[in-house]
N, C-alpha and C positions, 0 to 999 in steps of 0.2 A: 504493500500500500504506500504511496506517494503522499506525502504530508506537504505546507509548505513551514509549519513550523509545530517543533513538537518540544512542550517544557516538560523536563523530567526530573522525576522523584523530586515533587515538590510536596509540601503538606498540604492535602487539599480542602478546602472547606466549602461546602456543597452550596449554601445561600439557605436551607431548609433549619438550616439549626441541627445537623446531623455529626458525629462523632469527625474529629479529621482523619482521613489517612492519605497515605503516602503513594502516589501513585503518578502515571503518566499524564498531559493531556494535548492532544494535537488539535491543529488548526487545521483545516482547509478552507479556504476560500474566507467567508464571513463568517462563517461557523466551527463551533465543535466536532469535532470528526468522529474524533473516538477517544476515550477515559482507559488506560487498564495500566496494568502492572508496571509493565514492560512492553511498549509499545513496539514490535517489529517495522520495520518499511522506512524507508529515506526520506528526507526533509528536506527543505534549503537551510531550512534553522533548528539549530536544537541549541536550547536553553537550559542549562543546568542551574535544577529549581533546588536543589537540597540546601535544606535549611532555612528556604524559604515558604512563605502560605502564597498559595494561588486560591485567589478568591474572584465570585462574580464579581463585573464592574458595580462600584455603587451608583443608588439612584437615589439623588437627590429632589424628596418630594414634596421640598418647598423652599420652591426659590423665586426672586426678584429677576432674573437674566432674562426677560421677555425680548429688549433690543439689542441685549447684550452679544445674543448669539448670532446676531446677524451684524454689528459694528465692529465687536472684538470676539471672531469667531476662531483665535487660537483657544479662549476660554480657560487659560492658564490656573487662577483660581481656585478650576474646579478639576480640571485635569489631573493640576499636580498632588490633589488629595485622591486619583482614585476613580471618583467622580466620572462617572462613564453616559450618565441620561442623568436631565433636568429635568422637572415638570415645572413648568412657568403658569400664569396667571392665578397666581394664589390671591389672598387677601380681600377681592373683589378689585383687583386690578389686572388689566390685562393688555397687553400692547395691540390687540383685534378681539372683536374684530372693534373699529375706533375709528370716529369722524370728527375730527375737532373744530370747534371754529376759534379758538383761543388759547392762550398756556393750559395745559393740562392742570385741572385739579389738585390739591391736594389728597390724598398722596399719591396719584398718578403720577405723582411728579417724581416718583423714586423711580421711574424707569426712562426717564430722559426728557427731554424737551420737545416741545412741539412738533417739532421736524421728524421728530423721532416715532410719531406717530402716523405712518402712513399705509397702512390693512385696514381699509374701510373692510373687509371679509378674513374669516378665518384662514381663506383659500389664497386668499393675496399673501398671507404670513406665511401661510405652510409655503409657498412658491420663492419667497423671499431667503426661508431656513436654509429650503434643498439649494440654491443658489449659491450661499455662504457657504455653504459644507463645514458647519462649524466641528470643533474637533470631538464634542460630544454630542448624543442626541437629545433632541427635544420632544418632548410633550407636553399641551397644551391646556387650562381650563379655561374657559371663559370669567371674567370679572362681572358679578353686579354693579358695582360700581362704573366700570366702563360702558355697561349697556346703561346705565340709569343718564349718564353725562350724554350719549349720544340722543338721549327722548329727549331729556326731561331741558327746560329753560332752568329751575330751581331746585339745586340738586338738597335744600332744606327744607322740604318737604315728602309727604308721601308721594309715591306715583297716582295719578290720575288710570281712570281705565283705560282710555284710549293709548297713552303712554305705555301702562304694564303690558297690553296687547301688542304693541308693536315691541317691547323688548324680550318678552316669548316668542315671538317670529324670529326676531334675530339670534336667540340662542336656539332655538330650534335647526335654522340655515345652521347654526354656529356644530352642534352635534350632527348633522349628518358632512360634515363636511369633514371632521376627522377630531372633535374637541372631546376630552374624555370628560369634560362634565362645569358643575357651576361651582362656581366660588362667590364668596361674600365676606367683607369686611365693616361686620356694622359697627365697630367700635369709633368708626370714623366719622366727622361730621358729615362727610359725606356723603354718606350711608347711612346713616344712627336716625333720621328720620322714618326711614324705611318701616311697616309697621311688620310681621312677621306676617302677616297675609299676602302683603308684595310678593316676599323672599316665594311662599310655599306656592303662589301663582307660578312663579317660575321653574320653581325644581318639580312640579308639575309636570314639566316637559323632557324629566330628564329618564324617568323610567318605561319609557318608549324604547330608550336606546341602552338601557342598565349604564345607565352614567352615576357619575359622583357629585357627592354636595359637600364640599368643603369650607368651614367656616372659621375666620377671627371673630372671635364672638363679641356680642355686643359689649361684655366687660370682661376684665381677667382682673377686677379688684373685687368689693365687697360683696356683689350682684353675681358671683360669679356661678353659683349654681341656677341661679333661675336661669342665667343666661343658656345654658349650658340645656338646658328642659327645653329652652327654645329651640336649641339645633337638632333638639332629637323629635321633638316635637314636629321639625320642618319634614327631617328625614320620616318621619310614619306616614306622614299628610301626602311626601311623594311617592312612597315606598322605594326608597333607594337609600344607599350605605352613605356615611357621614364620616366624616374625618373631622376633629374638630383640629383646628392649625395653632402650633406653635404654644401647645396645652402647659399652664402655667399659673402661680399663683402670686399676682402683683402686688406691689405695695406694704410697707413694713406690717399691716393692721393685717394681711392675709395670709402670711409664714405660718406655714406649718399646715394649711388648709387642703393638701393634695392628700390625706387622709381622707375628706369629703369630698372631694374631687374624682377621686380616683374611681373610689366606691360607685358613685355618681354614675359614674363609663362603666362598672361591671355590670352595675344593674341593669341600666339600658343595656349591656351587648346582652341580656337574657331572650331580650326579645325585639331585637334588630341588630342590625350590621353596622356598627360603629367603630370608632379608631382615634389614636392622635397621633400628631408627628413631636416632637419637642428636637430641641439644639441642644447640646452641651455646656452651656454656661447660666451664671445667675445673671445675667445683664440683659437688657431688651437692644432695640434698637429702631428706631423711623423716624416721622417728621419731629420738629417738638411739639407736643401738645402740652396747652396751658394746662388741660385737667388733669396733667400728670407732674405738674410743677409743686414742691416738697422739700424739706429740710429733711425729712426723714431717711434718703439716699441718695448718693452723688448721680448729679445729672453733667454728663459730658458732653460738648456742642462738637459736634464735628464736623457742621457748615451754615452759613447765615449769609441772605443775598444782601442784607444792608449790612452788615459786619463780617466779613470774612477773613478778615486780621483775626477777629476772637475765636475763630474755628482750632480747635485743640486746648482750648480752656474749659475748669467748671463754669455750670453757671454759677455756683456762689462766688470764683472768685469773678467773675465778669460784675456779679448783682455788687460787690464790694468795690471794684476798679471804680460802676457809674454811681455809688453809693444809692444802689436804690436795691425794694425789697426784691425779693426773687421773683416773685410772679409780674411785675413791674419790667424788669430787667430781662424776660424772659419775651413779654410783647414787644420789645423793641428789638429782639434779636429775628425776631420772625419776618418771612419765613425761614425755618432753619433743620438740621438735624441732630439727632441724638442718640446717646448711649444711654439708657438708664440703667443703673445698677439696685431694681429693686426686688430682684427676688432672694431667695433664701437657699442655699448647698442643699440643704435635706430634702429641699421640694424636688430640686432639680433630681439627684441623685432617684428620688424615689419617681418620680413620671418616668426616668431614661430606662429603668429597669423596669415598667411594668409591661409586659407581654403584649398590651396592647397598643403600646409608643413604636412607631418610626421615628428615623435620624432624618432630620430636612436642617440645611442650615442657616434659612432665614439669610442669606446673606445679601448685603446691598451693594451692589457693585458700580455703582455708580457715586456715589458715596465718599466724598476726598479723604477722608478718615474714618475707613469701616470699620465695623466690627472685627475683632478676629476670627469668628466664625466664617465669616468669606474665604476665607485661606483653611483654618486648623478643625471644623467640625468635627467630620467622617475621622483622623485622624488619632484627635485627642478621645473617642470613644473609644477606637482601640488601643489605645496606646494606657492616656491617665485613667478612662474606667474602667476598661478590663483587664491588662494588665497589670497595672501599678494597685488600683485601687479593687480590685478582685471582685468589682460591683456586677458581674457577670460573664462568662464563658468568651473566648472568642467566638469560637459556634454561634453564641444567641447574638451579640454583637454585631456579627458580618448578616445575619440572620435578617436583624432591621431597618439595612440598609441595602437587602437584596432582593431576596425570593419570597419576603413578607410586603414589599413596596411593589414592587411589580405583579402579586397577585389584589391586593389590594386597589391598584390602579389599573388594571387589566390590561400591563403592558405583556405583549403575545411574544411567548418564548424567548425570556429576558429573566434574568436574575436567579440562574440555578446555574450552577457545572453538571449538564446535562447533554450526553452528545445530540445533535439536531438543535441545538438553543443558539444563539448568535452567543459570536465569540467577543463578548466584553469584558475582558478579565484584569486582575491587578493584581499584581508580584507584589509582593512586597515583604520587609524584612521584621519577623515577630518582635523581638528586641530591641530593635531602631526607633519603630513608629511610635510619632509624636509629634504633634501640631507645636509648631515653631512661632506662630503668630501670637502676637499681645496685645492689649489693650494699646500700648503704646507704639509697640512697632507692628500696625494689623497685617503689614502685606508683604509676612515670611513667609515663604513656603514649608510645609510640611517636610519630615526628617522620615527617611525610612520604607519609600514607596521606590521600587525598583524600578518597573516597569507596566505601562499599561496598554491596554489592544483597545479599541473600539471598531465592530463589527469588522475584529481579526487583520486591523491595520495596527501596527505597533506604533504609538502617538503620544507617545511618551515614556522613556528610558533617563535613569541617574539623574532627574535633576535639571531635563531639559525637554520642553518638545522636537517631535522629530519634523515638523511642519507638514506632517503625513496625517490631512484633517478627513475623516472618514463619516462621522456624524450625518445625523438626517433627521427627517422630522415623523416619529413615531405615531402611528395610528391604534386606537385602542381596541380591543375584540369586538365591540359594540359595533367596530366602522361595518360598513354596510358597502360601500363604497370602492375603486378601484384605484390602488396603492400606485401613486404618482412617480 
């Protein structure tokens, strides 16, 4: 048998959550060829994996990179952690499908400037991806928010009929045309009008196609189980699976609260299909909101269109520099961005390990001073949680960031070391791995990733892209439709 590249005895880990062992695994072409021992037959490449884990590529299932992957589609990032598939349009933002007639909204605004918005249709975006050939793949959710700005004149209020009608048309166009489902961000003012009747009009349309409802819930402070009965409440009303995004418990008055939270998500998965993603750190990150301004934990600006000298300052000490209160000093930095550092080690620890949690890592790429999650998510879970910190197996680890995301998202033969599966895989060294980025330096690459394939093109080796961008734009099982 003819390979064109075959890694040997490497330690494998299936994406399933399944025991490692040590075995062969070849490529041909875009795919998995064949798994076994000792693979017989010639290669152009054989890669000596001992001592190494070859594991699925990860999928990152929630991220900000909507124009990312089509302006900087080396996608460094997310590469160099591993990172093999994006899903974009989280939060209720989405770069299509999108007609603007002005700066994009709040917090549209985390995915580029106006210009940057040009997919009046999902089909124009998908057209744009496969063009870029970014070096990972994409897939797509629709934003509420993005269909709300395209209806609506007054994005502070609820939708009218006539408006919610026509943005069920367009997520409807938007699912048969390759979107794996809707998202929503009501935490926003942008959104937070919205009544839950809006939302459930729409996810309405989504179990047609077995799509997904994805939610920032209306609050992640004191509200935040009611909120949380709203997303599950939306998901019955559609009958479709709910992810709630980036599950977390804000604000110093809610430490400790992922005890009721968590509970919250068992109960509901009794009797529906529900899920969250969470990041590996206690810090948030997006525009600044005033309702999030506080003495109680550091708020970090990390960009302001009338202050951009004070981007890498607290705000207390900027609220000190202009000798005014916080929330004072905080309207006049706007609009702007931030880190908040207000959650709690135990929350985080305990959501990253519950069975139910996927790794998405919120990161904002657009961002002059991101988070570190943009660079060290995927990285620092295997490295500081399950390694260092024994908070769980590498198995369960690589688990939900592989073959639990892409069944979950109904990405079609993605996320297992399975021969017949596309060959997205990532080398890398047990020992080594560790996200490098910081609070202060966000945009180090991760330590300890050898090599990575995306659809069995090798597209990153040591340290470096190979400028060998293989990436495309994923269609979910739901498509109905003829793969472009």
């Amino acid at each position: 048998m003819d390979y064109d590249v075959v890694i040997t005895q490497a330690s494998l880990i299936d994406g399933n959550g399944g025991v490692p062992y040590v075995a062969d695994v070849a490529i041909r072409g875009e795919r998995i060829q064949a798994i076994g021992p000792a693979l017989a037959g010639t290669a152009r490449h054989r890669i000596d994996g001992r001592g190494l884990v070859l594991a699925p590529g990860f999928i990152d299932v929630h991220t900000h990179d909507d124009t990312n992957v089509i302006r900087t589609p080396e996608m460094l990032p997310k590469l160099s952690q591993g990172v093999t598939t994006v899903i974009v349009g989280n939060c209720g933002i989405s770069a299509a499908p999108v007609t603007l007639a002005g700066a994009p909204p709040d917090p549209m605004n985390l995915l580029g400037e106006q210009a940057d918005f040009c997919y009046p249709t999902l089909s124009a975006y998908i057209d744009a991806v496969n063009q870029a050939r970014p070096s990972v793949n994409v897939a797509a959710l629709i934003g509420h928010t993005a269909l709300r700005q395209n209806h609506m004149d007054d994005l502070y209020r609820a939708a009218r009929p006539e408006e919610s009608s026509a943005m069920r048309a367009q997520l409807s166009q938007a699912l048969e045309q390759g979107a794996l489902g809707l998202s929503s961000g009501l935490a926003y003012a942008s959104a937070n009008a919205a009544p839950a009747a809006e939302v459930m009009a729409l996810v309405e349309e989504l179990s047609r196609f077995d799509a997904i409802y994805t939610t920032h819930l209306r609050t992640e402070f004191e509200g935040i189980l009611e909120a949380m009965e709203e997303a599950f409440a939306t998901g019955r009303h559609g009958r479709v699976p709910v992810v709630i995004s980036h599950l977390k418990c804000a604000g110093a008055g809610n430490w400790g609260r992922t005890v009721q939270t968590l509970a919250a998500l068992e109960l509901a998965a009794r009797h529906q299909d529900v899920a969250c993603d969470c990041y590996p750190y206690a810090a948030s990150s997006s525009t600044l909101d005033l309702k999030q301004v506080t003495d109680d934990f550091e708020i970090f600006i990390t960009w302001s269109d009338p202050h951009p000298e004070l981007a890498g300052r607290t705000l207390a000490e900027i609220a000190a520099l202009w000798q005014l209160p916080l929330y004072q000093a905080a309207e006049r930095l706007m609009p702007a961005g931030a880190v908040y550092h207000c959650m709690a080690e135990e929350d985080v620890r305990r959501v990253l390990a519950h069975p139910l949690s996927m790794v998405g890592s919120d990161g904002l790429p657009n961002d002059p001073h991101p988070h570190p999650r943009l660079w060290g998510a995927f990285p620092r879970v295997l490295g500081h949680y399950s390694r260092d910190q024994g908070l769980f197996s590498l198995a369960e680890a690589v688990h939900k960031m592989t073959g639990l995301s892409a069944h979950r998202f109904g990405l079609v033969d993605r996320g297992l070391l399975k021969p017949g599966y596309f060959a997205d895989l990532v080398l890398f060294d047990p020992e080594r791995i560790q996200d490098s980025a910081t609070f202060n330096h966000p945009c180090t690459p991760a330590q300890g990733i050898r090599q990575v394939w995306v659809n069995g093109t090798l597209s990153y080796r040591d340290g470096a892209a190979t400028d060998r961008r293989q990436g495309r734009f994923l269609y979910p099982k739901h498509y109905r439709g003829e793969t472009r």
